[in-house]
C-alpha positions in Angstrom: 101.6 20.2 -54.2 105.2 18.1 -54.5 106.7 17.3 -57.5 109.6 14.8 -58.6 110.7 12.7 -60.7 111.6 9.3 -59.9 112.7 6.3 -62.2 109.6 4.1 -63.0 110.7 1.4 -65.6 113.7 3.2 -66.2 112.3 6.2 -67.0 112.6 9.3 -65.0 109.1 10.3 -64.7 107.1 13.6 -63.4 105.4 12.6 -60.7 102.4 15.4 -59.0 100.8 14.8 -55.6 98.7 16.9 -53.6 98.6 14.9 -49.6 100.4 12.8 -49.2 103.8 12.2 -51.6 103.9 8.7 -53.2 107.2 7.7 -51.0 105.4 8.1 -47.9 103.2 6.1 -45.9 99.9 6.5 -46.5 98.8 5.8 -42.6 95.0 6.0 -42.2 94.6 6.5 -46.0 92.6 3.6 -47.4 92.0 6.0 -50.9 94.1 7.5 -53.4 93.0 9.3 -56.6 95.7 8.2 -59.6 95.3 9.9 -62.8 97.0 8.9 -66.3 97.1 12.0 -68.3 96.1 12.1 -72.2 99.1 12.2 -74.7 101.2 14.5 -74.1 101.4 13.2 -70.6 102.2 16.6 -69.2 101.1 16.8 -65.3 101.9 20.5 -65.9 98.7 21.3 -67.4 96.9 19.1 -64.8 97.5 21.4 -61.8 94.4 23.8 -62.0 92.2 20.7 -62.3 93.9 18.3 -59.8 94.5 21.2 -56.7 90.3 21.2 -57.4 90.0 17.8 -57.0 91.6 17.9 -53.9 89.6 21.2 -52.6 86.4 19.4 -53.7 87.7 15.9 -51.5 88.5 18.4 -48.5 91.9 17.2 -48.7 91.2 14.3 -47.2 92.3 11.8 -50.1 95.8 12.2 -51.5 96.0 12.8 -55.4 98.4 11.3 -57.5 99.4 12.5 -61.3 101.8 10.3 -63.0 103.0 12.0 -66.9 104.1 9.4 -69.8 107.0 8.0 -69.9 109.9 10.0 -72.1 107.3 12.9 -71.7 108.7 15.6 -69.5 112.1 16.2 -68.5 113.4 17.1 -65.1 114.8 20.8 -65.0 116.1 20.7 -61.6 115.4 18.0 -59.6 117.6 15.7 -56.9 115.9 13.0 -59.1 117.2 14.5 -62.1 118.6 11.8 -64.8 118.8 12.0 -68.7 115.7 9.9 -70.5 117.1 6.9 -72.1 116.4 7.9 -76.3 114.3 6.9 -78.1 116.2 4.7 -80.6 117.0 1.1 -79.4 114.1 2.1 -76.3 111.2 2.6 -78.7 109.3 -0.7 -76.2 109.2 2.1 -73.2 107.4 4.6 -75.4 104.8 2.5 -76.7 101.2 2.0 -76.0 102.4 -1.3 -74.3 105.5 0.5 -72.8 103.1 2.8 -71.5 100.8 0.1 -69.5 103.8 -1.5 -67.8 105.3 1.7 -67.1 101.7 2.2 -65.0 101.6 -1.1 -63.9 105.0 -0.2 -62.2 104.0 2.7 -60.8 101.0 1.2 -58.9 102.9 -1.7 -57.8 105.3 0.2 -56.2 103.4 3.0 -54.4 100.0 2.0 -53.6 99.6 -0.5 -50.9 97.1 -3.6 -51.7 94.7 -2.6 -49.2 94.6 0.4 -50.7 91.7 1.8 -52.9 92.1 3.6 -56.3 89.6 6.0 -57.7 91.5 5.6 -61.1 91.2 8.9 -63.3 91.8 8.6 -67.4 92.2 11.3 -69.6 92.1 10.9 -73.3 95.0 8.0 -74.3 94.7 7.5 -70.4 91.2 6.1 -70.7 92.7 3.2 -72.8 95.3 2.4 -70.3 93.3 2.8 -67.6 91.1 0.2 -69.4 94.1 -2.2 -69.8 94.8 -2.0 -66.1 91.7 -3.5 -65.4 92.3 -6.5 -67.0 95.5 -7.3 -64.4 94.4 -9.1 -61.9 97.0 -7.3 -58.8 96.1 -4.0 -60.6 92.6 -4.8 -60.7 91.8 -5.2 -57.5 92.9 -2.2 -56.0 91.0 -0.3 -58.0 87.6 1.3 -56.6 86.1 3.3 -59.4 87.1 4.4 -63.1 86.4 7.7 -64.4 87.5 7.9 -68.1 87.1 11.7 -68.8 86.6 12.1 -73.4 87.7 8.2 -73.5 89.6 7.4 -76.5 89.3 3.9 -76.3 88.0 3.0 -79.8 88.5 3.6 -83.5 91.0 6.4 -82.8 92.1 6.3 -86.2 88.6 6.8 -87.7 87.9 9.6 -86.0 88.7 13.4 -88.0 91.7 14.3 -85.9 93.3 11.0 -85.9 92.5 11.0 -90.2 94.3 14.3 -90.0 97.2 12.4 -88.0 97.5 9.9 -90.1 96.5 11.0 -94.0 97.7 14.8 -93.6 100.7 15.1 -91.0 102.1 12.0 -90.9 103.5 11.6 -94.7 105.0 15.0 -94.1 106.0 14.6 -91.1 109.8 15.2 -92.0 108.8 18.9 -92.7 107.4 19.1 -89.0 110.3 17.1 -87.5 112.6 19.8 -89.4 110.3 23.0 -88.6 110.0 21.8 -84.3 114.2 21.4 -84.2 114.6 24.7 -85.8 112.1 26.4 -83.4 114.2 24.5 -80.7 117.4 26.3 -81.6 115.7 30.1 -81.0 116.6 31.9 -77.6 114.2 30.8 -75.2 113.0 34.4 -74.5 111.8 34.6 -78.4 110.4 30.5 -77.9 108.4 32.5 -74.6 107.4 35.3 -76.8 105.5 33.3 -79.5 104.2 30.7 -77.1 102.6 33.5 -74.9 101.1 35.1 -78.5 99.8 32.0 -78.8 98.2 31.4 -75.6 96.7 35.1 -75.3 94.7 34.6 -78.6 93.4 31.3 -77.2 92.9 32.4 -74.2 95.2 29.6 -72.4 96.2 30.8 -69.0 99.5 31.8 -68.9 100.6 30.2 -66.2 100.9 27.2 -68.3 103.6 28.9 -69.9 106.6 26.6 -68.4 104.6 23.4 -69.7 104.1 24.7 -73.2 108.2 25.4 -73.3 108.7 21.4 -72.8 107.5 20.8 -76.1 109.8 23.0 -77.4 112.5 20.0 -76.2 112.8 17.7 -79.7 113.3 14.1 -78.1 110.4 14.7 -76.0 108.6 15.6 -79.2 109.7 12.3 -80.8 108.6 10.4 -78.3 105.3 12.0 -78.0 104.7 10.9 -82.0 106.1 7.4 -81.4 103.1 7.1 -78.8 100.6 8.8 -81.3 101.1 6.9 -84.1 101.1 3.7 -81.9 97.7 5.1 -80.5 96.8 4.9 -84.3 97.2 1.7 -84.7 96.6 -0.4 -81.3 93.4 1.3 -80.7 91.0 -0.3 -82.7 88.2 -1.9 -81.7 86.1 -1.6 -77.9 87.1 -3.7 -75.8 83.2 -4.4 -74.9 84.0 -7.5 -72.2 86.1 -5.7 -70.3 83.7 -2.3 -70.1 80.4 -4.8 -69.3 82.4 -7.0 -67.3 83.4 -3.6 -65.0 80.8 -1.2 -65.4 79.3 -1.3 -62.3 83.0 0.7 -61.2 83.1 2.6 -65.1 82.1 6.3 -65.4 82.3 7.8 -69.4 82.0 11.5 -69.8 82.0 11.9 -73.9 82.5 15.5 -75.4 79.8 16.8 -77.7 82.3 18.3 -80.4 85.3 16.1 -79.9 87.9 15.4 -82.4 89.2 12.3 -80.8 85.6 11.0 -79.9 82.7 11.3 -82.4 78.9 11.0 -80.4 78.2 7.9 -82.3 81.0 6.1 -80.2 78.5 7.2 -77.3 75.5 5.9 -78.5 76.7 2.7 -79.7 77.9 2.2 -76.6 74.7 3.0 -74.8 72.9 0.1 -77.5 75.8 -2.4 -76.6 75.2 -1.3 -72.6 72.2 0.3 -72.1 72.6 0.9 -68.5 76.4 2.1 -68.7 77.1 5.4 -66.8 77.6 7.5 -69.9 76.5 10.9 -70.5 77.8 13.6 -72.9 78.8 16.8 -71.9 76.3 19.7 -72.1 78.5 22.1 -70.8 80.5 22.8 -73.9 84.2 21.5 -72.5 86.8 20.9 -74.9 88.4 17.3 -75.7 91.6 19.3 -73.7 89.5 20.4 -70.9 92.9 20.9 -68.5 93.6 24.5 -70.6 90.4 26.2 -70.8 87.5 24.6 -68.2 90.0 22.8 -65.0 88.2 24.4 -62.6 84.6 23.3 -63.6 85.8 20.2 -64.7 87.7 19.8 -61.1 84.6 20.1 -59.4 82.4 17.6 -61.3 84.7 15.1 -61.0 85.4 15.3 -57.2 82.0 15.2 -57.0 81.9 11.5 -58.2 84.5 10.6 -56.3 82.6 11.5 -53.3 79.9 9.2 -54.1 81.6 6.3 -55.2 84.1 6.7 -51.7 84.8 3.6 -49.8 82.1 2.7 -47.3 
């Protein structure tokens, strides 16, 4: 695995690859797999599920994880440059800041005649959505596989009613509690995240992740992309799934938060013969903290199937 991160759309940006890294020539490689993460775009957590993807593609397809923009900061890195703020840059953060920060990102590092098995997580789903619609973008794309899609509704859905009725209109309280947590010793900030994880049963070795959201203007920016979410994701974007889903791939959470079942089987009405299913294996809406592995292996699976002939 590499890691860096390297200005896309002015934003320094964490950047995971297992092959071959995105600043070298892809040779005989006529596949990548790209994923864009779900919000928080932290590639961090990604690691146990993407180093199975690879496994599971007997390393013979490089795999790319790109984080949000404004989402993770570099620690050490010869890439290392501050994030522009929020304030005055709020158009990088958004949901459309977002897309063209992708768009970018594609443009740059992934040849034309080179295929994309294009992997969305969560708020990823969305924007992986949206890149279909872009004609360049489009076309290099192979096969989607939009992993508990929010890409409707998001507001009408329990967690994003607790988003927007319960948090958000005391959301000064939690802006003031998250900057005083951020001013603790870090060994005391480790302590309590590592009582957190062992009574969820979070693997610890997502310990360094956890400790970015302890940064406040990555925490702002995180919101600002939430409460965009909120309002931008309305309603499906039918043309554009039935218009592409002979490349489209929905896996839908049984108990998920983000993504009540209905959304799934009014989807199946609209689309009868979509590939949609709903998961029967009991994985979480954050899969990447409690069921990578598994998850790593289903999905490598598809890619295998929908390869390039």
């Amino acid at each position: 695995m590499q890691e860096a991160y390297p200005v896309i759309a002015k934003v320094p940006t964490h950047i995971l690859t297992w092959g071959k890294w995105i600043e070298e020539s892809l040779g005989d490689h006529k596949e990548v797999v790209i994923c864009i993460t779900g919000n928080p775009g932290l590639p961090g957590f990604y690691t146990k599920f993407f180093s199975t993807v690879y496994e599971c593609l007997n390393k013979e397809m490089p795999v790319w994880v790109i984080g949000h923009a404004g989402h993770d900061e570099a620690e050490e890195s010869s890439y290392k440059k501050p994030l522009p703020p929020l304030k005055n840059n709020e158009q990088l953060y958004h949901l459309e800041g977002q897309l063209q920060h992708k768009v970018q990102f594609i443009r740059k590092y992934v040849p034309e005649n080179v295929k994309i098995h294009l992997i969305g997580h969560s708020i990823g789903c969305y924007l992986a959505l949206e890149l279909l619609k872009i004609p360049d973008i489009s076309a290099r794309i192979q096969h989607c596989y939009f992993l508990f899609p929010t890409i409707e509704r998001m507001v009408e859905s329990k967690n994003g009613f607790i988003l927007t009725k319960v948090v958000n209109p005391v959301y000064f309280f939690v802006q003031w509690f998250y900057r005083c947590f951020a001013l603790l010793p870090n060994f005391i900030k480790v302590w309590i995240i590592y009582a957190y994880f062992l009574v969820s049963g979070i693997p610890k070795y997502y310990l360094g992740t956890a400790l970015k959201y302890t940064h406040p203007p990555v925490i702002d920016k995180i919101w600002h992309m939430a409460l965009d979410e909120m309002e931008k994701v309305r309603e499906l974007d039918i043309d554009t799934v039935r218009n592409n889903k002979h490349r489209i791939r929905l896996y839908y959470g049984a108990t998920d938060g983000w993504v009540p079942v209905k959304y799934y089987h009014e989807l199946k009405e609209k689309i009868p013969d979509i590939d949609a299913e709903i998961c029967t294996r009991k994985f979480e809406h954050a899969f990447v903290l409690h069921s990578a592995a598994k998850m790593g292996f289903m999905v490598g699976e598809w890619i295998l199937k929908h390869k390039v002939i």
